[in-house]
N, C-alpha and C positions, 0 to 999 in steps of 0.2 A: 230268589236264589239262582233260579236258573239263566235269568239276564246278565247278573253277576257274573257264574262263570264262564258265561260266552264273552264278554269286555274283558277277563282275566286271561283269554286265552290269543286274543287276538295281535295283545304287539307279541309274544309268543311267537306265532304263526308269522306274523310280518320279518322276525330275528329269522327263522330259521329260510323262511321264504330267500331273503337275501344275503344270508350265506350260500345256500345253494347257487345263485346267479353268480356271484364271486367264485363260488370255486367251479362252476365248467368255464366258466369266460378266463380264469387263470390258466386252465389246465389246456384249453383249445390257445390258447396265447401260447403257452409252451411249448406243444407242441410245434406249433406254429415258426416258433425259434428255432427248436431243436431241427428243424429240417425244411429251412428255409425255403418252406410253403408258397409265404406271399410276399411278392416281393411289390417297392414304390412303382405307380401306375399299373398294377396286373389289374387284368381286366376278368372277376372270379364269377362263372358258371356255376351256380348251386343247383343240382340236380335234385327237385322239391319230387316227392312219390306223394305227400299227403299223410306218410306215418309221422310217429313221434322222431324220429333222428332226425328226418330231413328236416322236421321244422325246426327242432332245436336248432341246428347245424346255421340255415337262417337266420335266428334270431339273434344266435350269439355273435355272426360276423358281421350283421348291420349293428350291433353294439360297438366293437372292436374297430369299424371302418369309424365309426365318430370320436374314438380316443385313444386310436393308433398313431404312433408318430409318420409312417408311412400313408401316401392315398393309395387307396385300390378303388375301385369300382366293384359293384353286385349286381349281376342278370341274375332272375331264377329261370329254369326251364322243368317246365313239367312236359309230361308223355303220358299222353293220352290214348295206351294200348287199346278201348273202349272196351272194357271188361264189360260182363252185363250192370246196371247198374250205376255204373262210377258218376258222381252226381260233378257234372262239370262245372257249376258255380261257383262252386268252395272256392278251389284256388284262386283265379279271379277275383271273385272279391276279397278274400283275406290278403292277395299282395297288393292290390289297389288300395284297402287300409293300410297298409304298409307303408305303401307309395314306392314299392318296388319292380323296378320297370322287369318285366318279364315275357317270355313268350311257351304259348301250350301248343307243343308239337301231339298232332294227331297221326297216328298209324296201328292197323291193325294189327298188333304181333300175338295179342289175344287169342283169335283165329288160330294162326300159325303154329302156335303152340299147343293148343289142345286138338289139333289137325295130328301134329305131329309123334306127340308124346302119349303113348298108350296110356290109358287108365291108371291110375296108380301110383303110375311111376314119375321121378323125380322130375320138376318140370324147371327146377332153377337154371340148369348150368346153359340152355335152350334160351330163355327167357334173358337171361343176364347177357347173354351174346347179342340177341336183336337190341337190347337196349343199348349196350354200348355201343353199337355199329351209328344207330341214331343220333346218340348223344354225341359221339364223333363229330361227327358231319356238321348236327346246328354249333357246337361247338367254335370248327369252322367259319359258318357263316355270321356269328356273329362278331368275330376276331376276340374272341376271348382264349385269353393264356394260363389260367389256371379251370381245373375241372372238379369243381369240390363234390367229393360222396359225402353221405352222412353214416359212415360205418365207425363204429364205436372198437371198443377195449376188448367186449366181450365178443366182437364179430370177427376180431383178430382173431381172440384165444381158441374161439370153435374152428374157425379156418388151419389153423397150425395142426389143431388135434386130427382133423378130417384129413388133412394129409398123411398126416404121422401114420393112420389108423389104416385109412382106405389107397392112398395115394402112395407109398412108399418114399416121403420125399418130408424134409425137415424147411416146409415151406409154410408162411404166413400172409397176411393183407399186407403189402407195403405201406406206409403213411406217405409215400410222395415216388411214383415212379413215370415211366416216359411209356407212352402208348406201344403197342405192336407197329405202327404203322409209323413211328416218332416224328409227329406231329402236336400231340399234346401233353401237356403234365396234372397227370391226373395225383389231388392231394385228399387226405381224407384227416381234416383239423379235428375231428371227433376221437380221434387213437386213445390220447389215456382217458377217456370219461368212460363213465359206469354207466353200464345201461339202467340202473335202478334210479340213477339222479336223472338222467333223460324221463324216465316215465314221470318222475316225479315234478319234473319242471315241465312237463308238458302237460299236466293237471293244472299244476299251478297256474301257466300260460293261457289255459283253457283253448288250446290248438285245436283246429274242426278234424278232426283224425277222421281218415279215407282209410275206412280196411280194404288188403290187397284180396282179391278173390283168385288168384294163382298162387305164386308159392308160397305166400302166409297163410293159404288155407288149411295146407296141408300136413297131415299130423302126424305120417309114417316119416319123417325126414332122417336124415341119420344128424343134422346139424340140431335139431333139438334134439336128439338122443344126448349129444355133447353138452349143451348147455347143461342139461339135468344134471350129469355126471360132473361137470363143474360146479354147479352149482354145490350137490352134495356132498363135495372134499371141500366145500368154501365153510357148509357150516360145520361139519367135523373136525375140521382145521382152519378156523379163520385166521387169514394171511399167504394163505395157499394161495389164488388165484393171481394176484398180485407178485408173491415171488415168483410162479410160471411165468406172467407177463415180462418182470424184469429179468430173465434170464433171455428174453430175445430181444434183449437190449447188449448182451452181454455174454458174445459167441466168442469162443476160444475156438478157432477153427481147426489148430496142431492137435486137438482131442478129440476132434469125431473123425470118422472115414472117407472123406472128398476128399481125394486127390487133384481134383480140380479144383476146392477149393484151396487149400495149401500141400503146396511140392514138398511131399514127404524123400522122393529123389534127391532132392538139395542136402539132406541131412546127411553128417561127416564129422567127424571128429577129428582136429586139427592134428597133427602132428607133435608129439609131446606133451599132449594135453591130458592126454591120459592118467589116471593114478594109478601106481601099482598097486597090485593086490595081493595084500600078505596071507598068505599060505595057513590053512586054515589048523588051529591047536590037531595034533594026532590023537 
């Protein structure tokens, strides 16, 4: 009996297995569309960390580059901050499996960071800086024109909230924007995917997952605070997270308070355009 329903359950497992693969490699396609990502000949910088996004993020654009109608090219680069620990093999050999030509920058910003950042305290926005500086650079040197991160749906939606909340500014992760320095185009093809289909296709994938020992270790964050709170209006109201999402698809800028973003000074009412207004019953 029990052989039995391990054989009943398995093309089961196979159906759902690849619907999954279908729908991020659709939805990173779309994206991909909607903000003209990657374009014929870019040469795309996957920035691999060893978690579940980046690997996804990989996996699904060496799909895409074999049955896109456009060529790109795929470098990965990993960075090698030398956490204590960080087992340098993995990557290496899971992109030599691969067969994807890559290169592992080593620099200490590990150091630098726990140098820097008292005890306790938030060590991301520190650590995200040395890393982009770096990524920059090899970026640069290896003439690649697109910058892929592997930030998802839900790293938007906590990023908009931690603005909203902490930042006073109605700001989010761009899916494709131009460096401080405009030099690069940094795209993030992971925008509309779930972070729960990522975990789940990174089981599936059986990825050698690299946990971070800086700021995934840490549990005071105010960005998991966010997640939780999303999460808990997700199962109270499922469909909630996703109408948040499509409403920063879908800014009416004459209704919020930037003046910067739309010249409320322009506004006038033509001459005779007016309706008169009749005189209210006594």
């Amino acid at each position: 009996m029990i052989e039995a329903s391990v054989e009943i359950r398995k093309p089961k497992e196979a159906y759902e297995a690849n619907k999954l693969a279908k729908r991020l490699r659709r939805l990173v396609g779309q994206a991909i569309g909607d903000y003209d990502m990657i374009r014929d000949g870019d040469k795309v910088m996957v920035c691999l960390s060893g978690g579940k996004d980046s690997y996804g993020l990989l996996d699904v654009l060496l799909h895409l580059k074999e049955h896109a109608p456009i060529a790109f090219d795929i470098v990965a680069v990993n960075l090698d901050q030398k956490q204590p620990g960080f087992p340098e093999h993995v990557l290496p050999e899971y992109l030599r499996s691969r067969g994807v030509p890559y290169r592992i920058v080593e620099q200490d910003t590990y150091s630098v960071v726990k140098r820097l950042i008292p005890e306790g305290r938030t060590m991301c926005s520190l650590c995200s800086r040395l890393r982009r500086g770096v990524l920059y650079r090899v970026a640069g040197e290896l003439g690649a024109t697109r910058i892929a991160l592997g930030h998802h749906r839900g790293d938007i939606l906590e990023t908009f909230f931690l603005n909203l909340f902490h930042g006073g500014k109605l700001k989010a992760m761009s899916p494709k924007l131009l460096s401080d320095d405009g030099r690069h185009i940094v795209i993030r093809p992971l925008a509309y995917c779930d972070e729960a289909d990522l975990i789940a296709y990174a089981d599936m994938r059986r990825f050698p997952i690299i946990p971070c020992t800086l700021c995934g270790s840490q549990e005071n964050l105010q960005r998991k605070q966010v997640k939780a709170l999303l999460a808990a209006w997700e199962k109270a109201h499922p469909g909630r997270v996703e109408s948040i999402f499509r409403s920063l698809q879908n800014v009416t800028a004459s209704h919020l308070l930037d003046n910067q973003l739309f010249d409320f000074g322009a506004l006038s009412v033509e001459p005779g355009s007016q309706i008169a207004q009749q005189a209210p019953d006594s």
